[in-house]
Phi, psi and omega in degrees: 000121169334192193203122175255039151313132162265117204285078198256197196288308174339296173261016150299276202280022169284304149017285182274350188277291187297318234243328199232112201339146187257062195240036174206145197236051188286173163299110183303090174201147192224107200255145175229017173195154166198146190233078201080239191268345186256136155237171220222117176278126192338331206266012175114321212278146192257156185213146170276136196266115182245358168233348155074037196014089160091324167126075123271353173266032225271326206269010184109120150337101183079016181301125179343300204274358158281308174315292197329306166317300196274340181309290201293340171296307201282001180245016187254303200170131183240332131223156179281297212056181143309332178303336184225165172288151155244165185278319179266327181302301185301321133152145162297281175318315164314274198306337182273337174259345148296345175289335193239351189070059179229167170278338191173160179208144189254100188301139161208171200280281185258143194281339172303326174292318184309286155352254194348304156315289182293327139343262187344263183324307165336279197299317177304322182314299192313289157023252183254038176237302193275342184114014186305158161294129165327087165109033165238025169300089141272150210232160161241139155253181188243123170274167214080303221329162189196103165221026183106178187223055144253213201306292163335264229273327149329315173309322162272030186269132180282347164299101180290001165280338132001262191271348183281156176042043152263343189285216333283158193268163174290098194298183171111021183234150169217111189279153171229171187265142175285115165075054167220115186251349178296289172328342163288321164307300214285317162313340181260334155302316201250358162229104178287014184253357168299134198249339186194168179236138176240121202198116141296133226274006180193125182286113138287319204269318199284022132130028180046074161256141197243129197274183138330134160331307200259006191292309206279313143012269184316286199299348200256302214270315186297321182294308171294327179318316214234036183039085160221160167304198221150102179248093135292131159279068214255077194258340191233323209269328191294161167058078170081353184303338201252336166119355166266172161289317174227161180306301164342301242275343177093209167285043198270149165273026183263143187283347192219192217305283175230110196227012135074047190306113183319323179292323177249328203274158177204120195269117172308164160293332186216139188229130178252112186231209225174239180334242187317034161277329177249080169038023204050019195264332183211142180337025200285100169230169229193123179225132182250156195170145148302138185317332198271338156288304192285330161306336178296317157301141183232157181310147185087334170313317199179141152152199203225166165280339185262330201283121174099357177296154187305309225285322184309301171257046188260331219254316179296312172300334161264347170280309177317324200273287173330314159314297180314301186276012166234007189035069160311329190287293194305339193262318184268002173270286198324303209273357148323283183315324202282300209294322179297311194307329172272349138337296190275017165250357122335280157333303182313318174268334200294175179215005188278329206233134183246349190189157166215152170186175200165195172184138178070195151267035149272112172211202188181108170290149177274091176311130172293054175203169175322155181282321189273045201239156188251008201278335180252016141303272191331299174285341153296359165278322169286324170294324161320303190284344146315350166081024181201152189247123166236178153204159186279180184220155187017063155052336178234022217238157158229126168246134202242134193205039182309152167337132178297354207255307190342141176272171157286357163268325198268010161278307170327311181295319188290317179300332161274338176285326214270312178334284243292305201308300175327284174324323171299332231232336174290166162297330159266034180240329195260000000 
């Protein structure tokens, strides 16, 4: 019998409240449709989607030809496992490592698993390739850093909520400070034991910090210097998000899909990605690697029961291709320069906002206030109620990310919603 409860936001998160573990603090709106650049709240009210869950949504909420895509995988054959062949995997593998210019790739589920994979491979490589002593392989990271939360990866993290009472943690890290390459030299001089560098080519969670020009470059070069892997993690940054295909590709200007600009571009050895590979509609990531790396795996080593399935990889491979055929990249480099730019003649007068930054339609402005300040809460609620969804990151950050698919008018509206907002919040208004 139907149930005539009326299910408004109220009783979803009273709901979510009783029933399901409290390890998220989302923005009280409770969604129940999405279309493109937009989503819908149980109550009807419509919205601009401004963070593109995390940029897994690079390619639009619901976009057809993915929906078309997973209809039609899920009513044919949906797994396998790795123990038999599928009909979609291989390929899936073919289009992906020519979309990216690799030798091979390794199917996995979560961007967090994917991080776990390269780890893996890094340390086996070191190994049995460069000649580390057995079970001394260190990978360097980066403080702030954001590369998911399991065990493993918490360990290098810098965020104690992270990471407290959780241990013990997993050794075999060694942190440098982010856009910093003299310290990356000095650590790989003074440890020969390093097997890999793991660096988002643009910190998202810590607050879209956008590096030096030449960071990825240097760091790249340093890495070859001293026979080490070079791991972007580009699980947030990748596919089309930066205005680029991947964040490596730098500041490039290309008209077509990707063409590697000699001036900008930089090839990791292991490349990680993720969120937007399927559109947000299913679990996909992916670690690309040359045969000479990716060989240190052998059967029985590493994989999943889910990873490599058809249905994940028919859906990712139509999330690509859309990028490609509606030039996504190219729609988020121009209409980036459009949004700082009117950011920062905002800015120019403000006293709430202190910066903006960002590449593509990944950016993010800076609140003139404390990290433990409620002031960029306060303002996404307000932005909420204004009809556009954001949320801060370290308390005093807004990030801003909308669908790849946004027009230039319909940016335009938001950046006016985002002022108006903005204005309640200088001081002499509040």
């Amino acid at each position: 019998m139907e149930s005539t409860i009326q299910k408004n936001s109220l009783y979803h998160l009273d709901l979510e409240k009783k029933h399901g573990a409290h390890d998220y603090h989302p923005l009280p709106v409770v969604l129940a449709k999405g279309k493109g650049i937009y989503l819908w709240d149980v109550e009807g009210k419509q919205y601009y989607d401004f963070l593109s869950a995390y940029s897994a949504v690079n390619q639009g909420h619901c976009h057809p030809e993915i929906i078309k895509t997973i209809k039609e995988q899920a009513s044919t054959l949906t797994l396998t496992s790795r123990a038999f062949h599928n009909n979609r995997l291989g390929e899936y593998l073919e289009f992906t490592t020519e979309y990216f210019g690799f030798e091979s790739l390794l199917p996995m589920n979560t961007g967090a698993e994917g991080v776990e994979t390269a780890i893996k491979i890094t340390r086996k490589w070191g190994h049995t390739i460069k000649g580390i002593p057995e079970g001394h392989a260190q990978i360097i990271v980066c403080d702030n850093n954001f590369h998911g939360r399991t065990t493993t990866i918490i360990s290098f993290s810098s965020d104690a909520g992270s990471k407290d009472h959780f241990g013990p943690h997993t050794g075999g890290f060694i942190h440098i400070p982010y856009n910093d390459t003299v310290a990356l030299e000095k650590a790989l001089q003074e440890n020969p034991n390093v097997a890999g560098f793991l660096v988002e080519p643009i910190q998202g969670e810590a607050g879209v910090y956008t590096p030096d020009d030449d960071f990825i470059a240097k760091a790249k070069a340093a890495c070859t210097k001293y026979n080490v892997l070079f791991i972007a993690d580009e699980i947030q940054t990748g596919i089309g998000r930066t205005g680029a295909l991947l964040a490596v590709c730098g500041n490039c200007s290309c008209d077509a899909h990707c063409e590697r600009q000699e001036a900008t571009y930089v090839r990791p050895d292991l490349l990680i990605l993720g969120k937007a590979l399927s559109g947000g509609v299913y679990p996909v990531s992916a670690v690309l690697a040359d045969r000479a790396i990716m060989d240190v795996i052998q059967p029985g080593q590493h994989g999943s029961t889910f990873g490599g399935n058809p249905m994940g990889s028919l859906v990712a491979q139509t999330a690509l291709q859309v990028i490609k055929d509606e030039k996504l990249t190219q729609n988020a480099r121009e209409l980036g320069h459009f949004f700082r730019a009117q950011m920062n003649q905002y800015i120019q007068k403000s006293k709430i906002v202190n910066l903006v930054r960002g590449r593509g339609l990944l950016n993010a402005i800076l609140i003139n206030d404390k990290e433990d300040s409620k002031t960029a809460w306060n303002i996404c609620l307000r932005l909420r109620d204004q009809g556009l969804l954001a949320k801060p990151t370290h308390g005093n950050i807004i990030r801003f990310a909308p669908p790849l698919v946004i027009t230039k008018d319909q940016l335009a509206d938001c950046i006016r919603i985002i002022t108006s907002v903005l204005e309640e919040f200088e001081p002499q208004n509040s």
